[in-house]
Each structure stands twice: as C-alpha cells, then as structure tokens.
C-alpha positions as CSV (number, residue, x, y, z in Angstrom):
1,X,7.0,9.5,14.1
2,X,7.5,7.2,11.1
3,X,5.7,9.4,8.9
4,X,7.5,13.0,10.2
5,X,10.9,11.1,9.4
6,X,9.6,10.0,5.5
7,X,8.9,14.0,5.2
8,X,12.1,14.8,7.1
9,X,14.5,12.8,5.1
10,X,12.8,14.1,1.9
11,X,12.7,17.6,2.6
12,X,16.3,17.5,3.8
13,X,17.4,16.0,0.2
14,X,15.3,18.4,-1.4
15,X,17.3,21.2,0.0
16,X,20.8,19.5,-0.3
17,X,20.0,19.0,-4.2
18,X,18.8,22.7,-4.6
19,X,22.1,24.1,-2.9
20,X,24.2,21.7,-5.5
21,X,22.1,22.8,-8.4
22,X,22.8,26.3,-7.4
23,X,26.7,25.8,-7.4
24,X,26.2,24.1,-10.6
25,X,24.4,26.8,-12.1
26,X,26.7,29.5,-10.9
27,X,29.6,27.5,-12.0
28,X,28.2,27.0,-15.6
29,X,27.2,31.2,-16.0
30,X,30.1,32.4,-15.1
31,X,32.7,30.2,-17.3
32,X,30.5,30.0,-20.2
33,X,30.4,34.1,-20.0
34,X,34.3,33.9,-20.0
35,X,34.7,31.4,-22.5
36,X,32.0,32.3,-24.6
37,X,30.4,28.7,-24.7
38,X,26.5,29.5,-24.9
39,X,26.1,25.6,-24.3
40,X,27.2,26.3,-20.7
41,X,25.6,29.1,-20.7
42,X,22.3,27.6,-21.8
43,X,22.8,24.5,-19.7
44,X,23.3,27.7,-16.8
45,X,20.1,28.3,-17.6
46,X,18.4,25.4,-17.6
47,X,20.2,24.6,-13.9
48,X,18.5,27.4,-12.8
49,X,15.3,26.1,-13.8
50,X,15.9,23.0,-12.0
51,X,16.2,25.4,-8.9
52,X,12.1,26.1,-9.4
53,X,11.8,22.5,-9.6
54,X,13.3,21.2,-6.8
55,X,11.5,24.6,-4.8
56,X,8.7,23.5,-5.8
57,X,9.1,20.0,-4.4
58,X,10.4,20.9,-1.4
59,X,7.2,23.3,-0.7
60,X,5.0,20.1,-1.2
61,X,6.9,17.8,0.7
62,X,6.7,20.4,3.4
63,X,2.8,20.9,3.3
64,X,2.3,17.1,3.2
65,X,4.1,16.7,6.4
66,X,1.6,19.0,7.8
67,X,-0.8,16.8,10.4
68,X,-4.4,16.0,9.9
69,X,-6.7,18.2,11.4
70,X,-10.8,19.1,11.1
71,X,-10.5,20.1,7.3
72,X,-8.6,17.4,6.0
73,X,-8.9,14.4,8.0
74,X,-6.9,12.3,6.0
75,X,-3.9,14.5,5.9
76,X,-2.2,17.1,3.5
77,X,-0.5,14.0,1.4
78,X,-1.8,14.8,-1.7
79,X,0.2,18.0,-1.6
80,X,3.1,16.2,-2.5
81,X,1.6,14.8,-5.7
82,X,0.3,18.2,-6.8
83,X,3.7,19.4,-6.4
84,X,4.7,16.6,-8.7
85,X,2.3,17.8,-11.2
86,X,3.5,21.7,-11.1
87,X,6.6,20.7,-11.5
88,X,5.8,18.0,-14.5
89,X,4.8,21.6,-16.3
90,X,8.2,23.1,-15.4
91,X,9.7,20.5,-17.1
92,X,7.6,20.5,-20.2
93,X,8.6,24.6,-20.1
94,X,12.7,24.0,-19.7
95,X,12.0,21.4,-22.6
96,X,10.2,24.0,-24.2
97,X,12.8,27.0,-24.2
98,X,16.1,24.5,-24.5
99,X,14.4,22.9,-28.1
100,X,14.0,26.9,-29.2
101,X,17.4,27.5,-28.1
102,X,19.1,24.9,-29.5
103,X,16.6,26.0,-32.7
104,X,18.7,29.7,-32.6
105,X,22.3,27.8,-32.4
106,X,21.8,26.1,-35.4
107,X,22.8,29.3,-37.2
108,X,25.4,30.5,-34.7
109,X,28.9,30.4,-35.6
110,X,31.2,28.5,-32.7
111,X,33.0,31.1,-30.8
112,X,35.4,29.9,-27.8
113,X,37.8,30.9,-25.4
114,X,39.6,29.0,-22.7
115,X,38.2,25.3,-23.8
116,X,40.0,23.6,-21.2
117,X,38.3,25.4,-18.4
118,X,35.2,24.5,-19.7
119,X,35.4,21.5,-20.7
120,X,36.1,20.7,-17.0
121,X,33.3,22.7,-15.6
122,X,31.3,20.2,-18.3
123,X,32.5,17.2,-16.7
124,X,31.9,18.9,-13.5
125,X,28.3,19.3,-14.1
126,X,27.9,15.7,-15.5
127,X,29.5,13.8,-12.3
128,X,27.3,16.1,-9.9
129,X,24.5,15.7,-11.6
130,X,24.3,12.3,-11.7
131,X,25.2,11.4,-8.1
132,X,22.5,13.8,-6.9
133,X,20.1,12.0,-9.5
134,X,20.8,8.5,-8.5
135,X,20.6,9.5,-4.5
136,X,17.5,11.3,-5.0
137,X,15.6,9.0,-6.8
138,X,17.1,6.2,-4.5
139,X,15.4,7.9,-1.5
140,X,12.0,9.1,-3.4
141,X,11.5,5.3,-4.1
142,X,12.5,4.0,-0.5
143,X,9.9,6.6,0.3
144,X,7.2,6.7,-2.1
145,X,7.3,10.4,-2.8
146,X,6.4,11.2,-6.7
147,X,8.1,14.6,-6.2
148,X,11.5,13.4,-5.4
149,X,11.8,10.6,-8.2
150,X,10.5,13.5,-10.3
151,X,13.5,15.7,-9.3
152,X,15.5,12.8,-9.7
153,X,14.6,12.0,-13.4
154,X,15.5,15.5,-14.1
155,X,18.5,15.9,-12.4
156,X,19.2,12.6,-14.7
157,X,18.4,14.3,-17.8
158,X,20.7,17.5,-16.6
159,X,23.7,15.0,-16.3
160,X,22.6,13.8,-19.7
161,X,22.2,17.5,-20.7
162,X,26.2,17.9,-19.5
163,X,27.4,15.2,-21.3
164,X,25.9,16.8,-25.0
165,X,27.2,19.7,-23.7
166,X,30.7,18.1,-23.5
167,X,30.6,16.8,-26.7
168,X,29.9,19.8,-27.8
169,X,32.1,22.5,-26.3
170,X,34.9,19.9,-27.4
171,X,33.5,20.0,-31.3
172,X,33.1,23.7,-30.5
173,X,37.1,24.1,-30.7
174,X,37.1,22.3,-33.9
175,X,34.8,25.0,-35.3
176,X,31.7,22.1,-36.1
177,X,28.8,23.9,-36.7
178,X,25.5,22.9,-36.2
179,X,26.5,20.6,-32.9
180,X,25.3,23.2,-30.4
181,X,21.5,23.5,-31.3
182,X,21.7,19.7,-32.8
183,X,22.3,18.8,-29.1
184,X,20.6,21.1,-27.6
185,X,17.1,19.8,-29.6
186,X,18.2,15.9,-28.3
187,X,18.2,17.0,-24.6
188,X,14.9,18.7,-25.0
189,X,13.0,15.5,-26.3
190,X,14.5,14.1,-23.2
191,X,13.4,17.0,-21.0
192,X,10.2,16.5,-22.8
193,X,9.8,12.5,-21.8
194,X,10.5,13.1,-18.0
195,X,8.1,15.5,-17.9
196,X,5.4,12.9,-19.5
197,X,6.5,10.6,-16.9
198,X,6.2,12.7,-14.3
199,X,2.2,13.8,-15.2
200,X,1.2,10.4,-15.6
201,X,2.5,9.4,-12.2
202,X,0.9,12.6,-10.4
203,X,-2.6,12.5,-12.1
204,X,-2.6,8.7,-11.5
205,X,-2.3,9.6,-7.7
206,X,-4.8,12.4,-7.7
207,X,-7.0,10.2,-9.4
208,X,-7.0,7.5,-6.0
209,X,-4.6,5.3,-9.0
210,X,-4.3,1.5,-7.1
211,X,-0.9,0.8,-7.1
212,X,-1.2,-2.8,-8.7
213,X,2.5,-4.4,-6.9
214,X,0.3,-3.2,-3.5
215,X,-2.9,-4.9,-4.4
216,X,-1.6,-8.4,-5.4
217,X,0.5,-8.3,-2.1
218,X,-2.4,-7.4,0.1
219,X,-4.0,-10.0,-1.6
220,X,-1.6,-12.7,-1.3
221,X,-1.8,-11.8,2.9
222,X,-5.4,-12.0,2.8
223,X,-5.3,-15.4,1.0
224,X,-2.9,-16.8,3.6
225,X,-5.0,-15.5,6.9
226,X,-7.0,-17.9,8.8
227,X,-10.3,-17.7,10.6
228,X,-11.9,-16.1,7.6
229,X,-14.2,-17.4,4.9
230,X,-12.7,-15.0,2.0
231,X,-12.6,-11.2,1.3
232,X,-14.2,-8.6,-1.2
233,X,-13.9,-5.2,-2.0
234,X,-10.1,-5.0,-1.9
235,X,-9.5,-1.0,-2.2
236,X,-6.4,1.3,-2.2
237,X,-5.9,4.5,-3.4
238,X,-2.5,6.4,-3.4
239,X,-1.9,9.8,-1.2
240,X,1.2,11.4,-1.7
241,X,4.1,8.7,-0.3
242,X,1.0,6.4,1.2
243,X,-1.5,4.5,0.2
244,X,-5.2,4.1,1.6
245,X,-7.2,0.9,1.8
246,X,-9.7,-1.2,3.0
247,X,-11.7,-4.8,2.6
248,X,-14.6,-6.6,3.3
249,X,-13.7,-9.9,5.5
250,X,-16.4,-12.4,6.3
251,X,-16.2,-14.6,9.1
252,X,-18.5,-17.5,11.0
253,X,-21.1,-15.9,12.0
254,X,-20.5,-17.0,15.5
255,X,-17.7,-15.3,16.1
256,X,-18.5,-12.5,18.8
257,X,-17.7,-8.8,18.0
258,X,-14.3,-9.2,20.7
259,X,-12.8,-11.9,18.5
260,X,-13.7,-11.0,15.0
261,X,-12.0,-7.2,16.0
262,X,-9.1,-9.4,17.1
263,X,-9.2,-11.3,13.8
264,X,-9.0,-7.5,11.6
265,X,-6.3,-6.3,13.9
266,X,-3.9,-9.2,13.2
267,X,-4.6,-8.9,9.2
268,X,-4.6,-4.7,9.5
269,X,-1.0,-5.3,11.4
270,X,0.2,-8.3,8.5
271,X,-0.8,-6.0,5.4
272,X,1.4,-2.9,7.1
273,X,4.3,-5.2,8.3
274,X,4.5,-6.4,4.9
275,X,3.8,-3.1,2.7
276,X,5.3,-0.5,4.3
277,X,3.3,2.5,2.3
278,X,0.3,1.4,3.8
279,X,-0.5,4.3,6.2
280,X,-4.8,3.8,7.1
281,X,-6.1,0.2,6.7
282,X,-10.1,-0.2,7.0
283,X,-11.6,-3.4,7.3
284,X,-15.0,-4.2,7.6
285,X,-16.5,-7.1,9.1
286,X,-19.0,-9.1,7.3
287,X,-21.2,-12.8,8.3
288,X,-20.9,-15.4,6.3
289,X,-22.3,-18.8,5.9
290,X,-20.6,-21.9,4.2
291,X,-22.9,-24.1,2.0
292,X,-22.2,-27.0,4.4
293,X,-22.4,-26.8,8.2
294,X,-21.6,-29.9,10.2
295,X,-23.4,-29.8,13.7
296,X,-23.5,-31.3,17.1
297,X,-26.1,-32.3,19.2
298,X,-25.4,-33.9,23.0
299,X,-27.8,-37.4,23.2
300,X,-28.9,-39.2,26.1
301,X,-31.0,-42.7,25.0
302,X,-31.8,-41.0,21.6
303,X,-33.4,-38.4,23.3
304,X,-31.6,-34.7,23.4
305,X,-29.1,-34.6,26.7
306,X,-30.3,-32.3,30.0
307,X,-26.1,-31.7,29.9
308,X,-23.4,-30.9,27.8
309,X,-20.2,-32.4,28.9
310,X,-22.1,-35.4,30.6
311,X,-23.8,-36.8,27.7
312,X,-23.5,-40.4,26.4
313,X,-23.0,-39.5,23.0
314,X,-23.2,-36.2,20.5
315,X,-24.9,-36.6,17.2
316,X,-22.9,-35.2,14.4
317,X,-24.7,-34.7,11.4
318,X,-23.5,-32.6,8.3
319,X,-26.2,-30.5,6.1
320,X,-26.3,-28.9,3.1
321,X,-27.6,-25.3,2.9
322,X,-28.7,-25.3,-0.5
323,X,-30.6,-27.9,-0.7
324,X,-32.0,-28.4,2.6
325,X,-30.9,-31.8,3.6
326,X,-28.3,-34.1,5.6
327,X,-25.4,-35.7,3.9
328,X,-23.6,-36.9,6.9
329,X,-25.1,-37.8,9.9
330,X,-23.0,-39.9,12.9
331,X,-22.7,-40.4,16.2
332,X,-19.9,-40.1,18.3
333,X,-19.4,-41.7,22.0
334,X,-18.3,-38.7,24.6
335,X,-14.8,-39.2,25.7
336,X,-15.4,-37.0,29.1
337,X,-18.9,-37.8,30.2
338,X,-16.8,-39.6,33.7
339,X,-14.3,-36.9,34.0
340,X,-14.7,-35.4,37.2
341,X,-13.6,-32.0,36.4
342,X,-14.1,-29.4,33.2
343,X,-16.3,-32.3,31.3
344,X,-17.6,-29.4,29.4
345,X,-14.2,-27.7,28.5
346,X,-13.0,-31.3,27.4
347,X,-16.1,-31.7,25.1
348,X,-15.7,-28.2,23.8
349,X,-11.8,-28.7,22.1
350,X,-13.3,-32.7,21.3
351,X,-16.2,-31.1,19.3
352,X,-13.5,-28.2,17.6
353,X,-11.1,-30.8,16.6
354,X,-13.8,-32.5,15.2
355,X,-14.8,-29.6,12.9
356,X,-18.3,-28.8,14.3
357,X,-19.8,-25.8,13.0
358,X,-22.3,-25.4,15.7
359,X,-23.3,-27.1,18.4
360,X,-27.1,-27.3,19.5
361,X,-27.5,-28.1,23.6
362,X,-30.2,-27.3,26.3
363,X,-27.6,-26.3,28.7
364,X,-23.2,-24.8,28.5
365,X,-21.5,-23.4,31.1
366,X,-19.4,-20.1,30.6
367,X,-16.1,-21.6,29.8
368,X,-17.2,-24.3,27.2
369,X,-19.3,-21.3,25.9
370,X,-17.0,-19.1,24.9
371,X,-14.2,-21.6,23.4
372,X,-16.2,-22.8,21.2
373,X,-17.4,-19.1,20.6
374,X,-13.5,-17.8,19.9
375,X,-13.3,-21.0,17.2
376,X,-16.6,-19.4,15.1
377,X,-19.1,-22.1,16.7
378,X,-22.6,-21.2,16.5
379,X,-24.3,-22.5,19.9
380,X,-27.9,-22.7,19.7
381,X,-30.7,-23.8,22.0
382,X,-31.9,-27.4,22.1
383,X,-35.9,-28.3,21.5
384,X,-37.4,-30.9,22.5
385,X,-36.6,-33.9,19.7
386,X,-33.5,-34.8,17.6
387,X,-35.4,-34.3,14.8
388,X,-36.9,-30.9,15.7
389,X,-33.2,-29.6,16.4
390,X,-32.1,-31.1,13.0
391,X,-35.4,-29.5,11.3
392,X,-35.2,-26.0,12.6
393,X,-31.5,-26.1,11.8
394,X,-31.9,-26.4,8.3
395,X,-34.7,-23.8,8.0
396,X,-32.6,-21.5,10.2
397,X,-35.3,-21.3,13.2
398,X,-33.6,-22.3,16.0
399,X,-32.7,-19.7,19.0
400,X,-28.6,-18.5,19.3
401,X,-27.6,-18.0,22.6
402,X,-25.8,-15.4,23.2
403,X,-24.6,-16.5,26.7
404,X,-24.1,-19.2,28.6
405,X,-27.2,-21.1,30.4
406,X,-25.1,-21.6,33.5
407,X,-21.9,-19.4,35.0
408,X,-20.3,-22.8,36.3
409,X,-20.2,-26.1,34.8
C-alpha cells in the first residue's frame, strides 16, 4: 500500500503540472499572436514542449506502479528512471531549438502591440511556473522519483525562461535590439544544464548507482546492532524511487537457525524504519569465530562433573585460536549447586553473565540448553579428562550437541 500511494501522489502531480503547463502554453500563444511578442510566442512553444515532458513522466510513473509479476520479479521501477532519461533528451531538444531561435532573433527588428497585456501574461508565467517547480520537486524528493525532480528542474528553468522573457518584452517597447535572441541563447544553456543533470541521475540508476547518503546510514545501523560479530558485502542498488540491498552478517556460530532469523529480521526492520527508500532488504547469514573463546567446563574433585547445574565448580579457561593455547584459565565456585529447583537455568544466565563462549558438559537439560543457545553459546560434549576437553577444544574436535541430553533437569 505504501508503495501504490508513492506512485499515486506522483502520478496525480504529474497530471496537475501538465494541465497548468497547458493553460500556460495557451495563455502565452495567444497574446504573443496579438501582441506580436515572438518571446511569448517562443516561450509558447517551449511550454508546449514541457507538455511531452511531463507526458512522458507520467507514463513512467504509471508503468512503475505496475506490480511484480513472473517476468520481472523485482518490479517495473526502473521504468520511472528510463522515463527520466527520455525526457533528459527532450530537454537537450527544447535547449536545442530555443538556442536556434534565439540565434534568428538576433536579426529581428522589435515589433509590439498591447505591452501591458503581455507583460502580465509574462509575470503570469513566471509565478506559475515556479510554484509548480518548487511543489514538484518537493514531492519527487520526499519520494525518490528521478522523473518528477526532472520535471521540476525544468519547470524551474521555464520560470527562469519567463523572467528573460519579461525583461525582454519590457526592452521590446523600447525598441532594444538584440535582447530577444540574447535571452533567448541564456535560457537555452540553462535548458541545456538540466538536461545534463537529469542523464546523470537516470543512467546512474540504470546502472544499480549506490546511493552513498543510504550506504553510510545502513552502515551506521549495522555498526550499532548487537548479537553480531560484523558485516560485509554491504550492497544497494537504486530502482526507480527505491533502493535494493543486502549484507553479509556473521554471528556465533551457536546461534540456532530460529534465533539468527530473529537477529536479520530486527536489523532488515531498523535499516527500513530508518531509510525509508529501502523497499527489498536481503541478508545473509554467515558463522563466524572470534580469535579468543573463553569456555566452561562443570568440575566435580578435578575430575569433569556427571551434572551441570549440580557441580562444585566450572572451570573457566580462555584460549586463543591463533595460536593454539590458554591465556586465562580459572575456576569459579557454582552459586546453585544446593538450589532445589532450575539449578541448571541458574547456572545457565551465571555462565552468560560471565561471558562464556561455550560451555563443555556430559549432561543439560532442555531449558539450560537453549538459553545459552539464544545467547550464541556453543554447547559441546564432555570427554573423559579436563585436559582432553581443553585439548580437543583448541583443535576444534570435540562433538556440538545439537539438543539437550535430557528433556528435564
């Protein structure tokens, strides 16, 4: 529904500006072929130029709003920014016939009748113009859509367009030669320069451009999110008002499939909560393994515990990856081992606040299990000997459970 209403609004703006361009035009042919002003006459024509424009724009905005379906999955945005470039090449063709114009005038003798009358139709022009401008182009940048800050621009340069036009019906009277095709050159370097603008923006989006204001926010979200270890492959591409993107999260490798989908969903929801043109979000979900890991393992009379939560104490020791050795290495007195009821639970959120990055036990029950599961702890099964456990731990050969040994603790 939010997307139907971007079309909507810009479709319905589209039209509004056509039907004021085409009283403008009108306006401008028939009192510059009563006063004999071919300023108004030529700005007449150029108006009606800006009718193909904005046509055009509206056509695109109108295929764009078209759903997704079997031949273009990802929607019929890139319409609009076609649209955009068609009607960059209208531009460079009003630009094009207004310089030769103006080109003619310059060896035209001034001939006017009834000034007044259009001199007001000049001032007309100008104040229309340039509320339509400023509205449109408020609305195609609310929106994203290239097309409409296109028409905009040019409905800018026609209020510009009015006001040499002015100046020049007015130096007309006077009989000042040379003013009308002078002027008339001016606004076509203008025409010319919004019609640059305007290609550059539309091949940047047909060419998946990646908006760079979009990418450092999306960045700044993923820098702020917890429960992962860093991100890669930040991509976005630009389709008509929306953009495209995806990522490449890691998390503990511990984390079950349930909870790491949870994880993607919060940061998917964040990065289109904050950037609004975001339309499809991808992320992918990578493993990931921090140089150090600090690890648990329940102790009974130095010997590896038969239980979790009623051990005597948990050896903590802290290794480093890369090297292959222990840095740290502790042990810790269980708080719980006496407590009648959810022993294991209470060792589970002891261990977590105690920053354990796995946890290696002969026997967990289901709730322990999966608390320290939703944190990103790695739960693997006990052998035999401490130093056994610690060995295999380094080396990476010790057995991850992927359930719990026991449904009740």
């Amino acid at each position: 529904m939010k997307k139907q209403n971007v079309f909507k609004e810009g479709y319905r703006i589209s039209l509004l500006a056509g039907l004021a361009t085409l009283f403008l035009a009108l306006l401008k042919a028939l009192v510059g072929y009563f006063s004999g002003s071919l300023l108004l006459i030529s700005d007449a024509m150029h108006s009606a130029s800006d009718l193909l424009v904005i046509f055009t724009a509206a056509i695109g905005i109108k295929i764009a709003s078209k759903a997704p379906d079997e031949r273009f999955p990802y929607g019929y945005y890139k319409a609009e920014n076609l649209a955009t470039l068609f009607i960059s090449f209208l531009i460079f063709f009003a630009g094009y016939e207004i310089a030769m114009e103006g080109y003619k005038k310059l060896y035209a003798i001034p001939s006017l009748k009834i000034p007044y009358i259009a001199i007001l139709t000049a001032i007309i022009s100008v104040a229309v113009s340039y509320v339509i401008a400023i509205h449109i182009c408020k609305v195609g940048k609310r929106q994203g859509m290239q097309s409409l800050i296109a028409v905009g621009h040019e409905r800018k340069v026609d209020a510009i367009s009015s006001i040499f036009v002015l100046m020049g019906i007015t130096l007309d009277f006077y009989n000042v030669r040379y003013v009308e095709g002078i002027f008339s050159i001016g606004i076509s370097i203008l025409i010319f320069r919004v019609g640059i603008e305007s290609m550059k923006d539309a091949i940047y989006a047909l060419m998946d451009f990646s908006p760079k204001y979009a990418k450092e926010k999306i960045t700044d979200i993923l820098n702020e999110m917890e429960n992962i270890g860093g991100f890669d492959d930040l991509r976005l591409r630009k389709s008509g008002p929306f953009l495209f993107g995806e990522v490449k999260i890691f998390v503990k490798k511990g984390i079950d499939v349930s909870r790491a989908h949870e994880i993607a969903g919060k940061i998917e929801e964040k990065i289109k909560e904050e950037v609004k043109e975001v339309d499809f979000f991808t992320i992918h979900i990578e493993p990931y393994k921090e140089r150090y890991a600090k690890a648990a393992i329940p102790i009974d009379d130095n010997k590896v515990s038969e239980h979790f939560g009623r051990a005597e104490k948990f050896l903590v020791f802290k290794v480093d990856r890369e090297e292959g050795k222990i840095v740290e290495k502790r042990e810790i007195k269980n708080p719980y081992k006496e407590k009648k009821m959810r022993a294991g639970l209470s060792c589970a959120k002891f261990l977590i606040s105690e920053g354990i990055d796995a946890l290696i036990t002969k026997e967990i029950g289901e709730i322990a299990f999966h608390m320290l599961g939703d944190e990103g702890v790695e739960i693997y099964m006990a052998m035999e000997s401490i130093d056994e456990c610690i060995d295999k731990f380094i080396k990476e050969k010790l057995k991850q459970l992927k359930k719990p040994t026991k449904v009740k603790e």
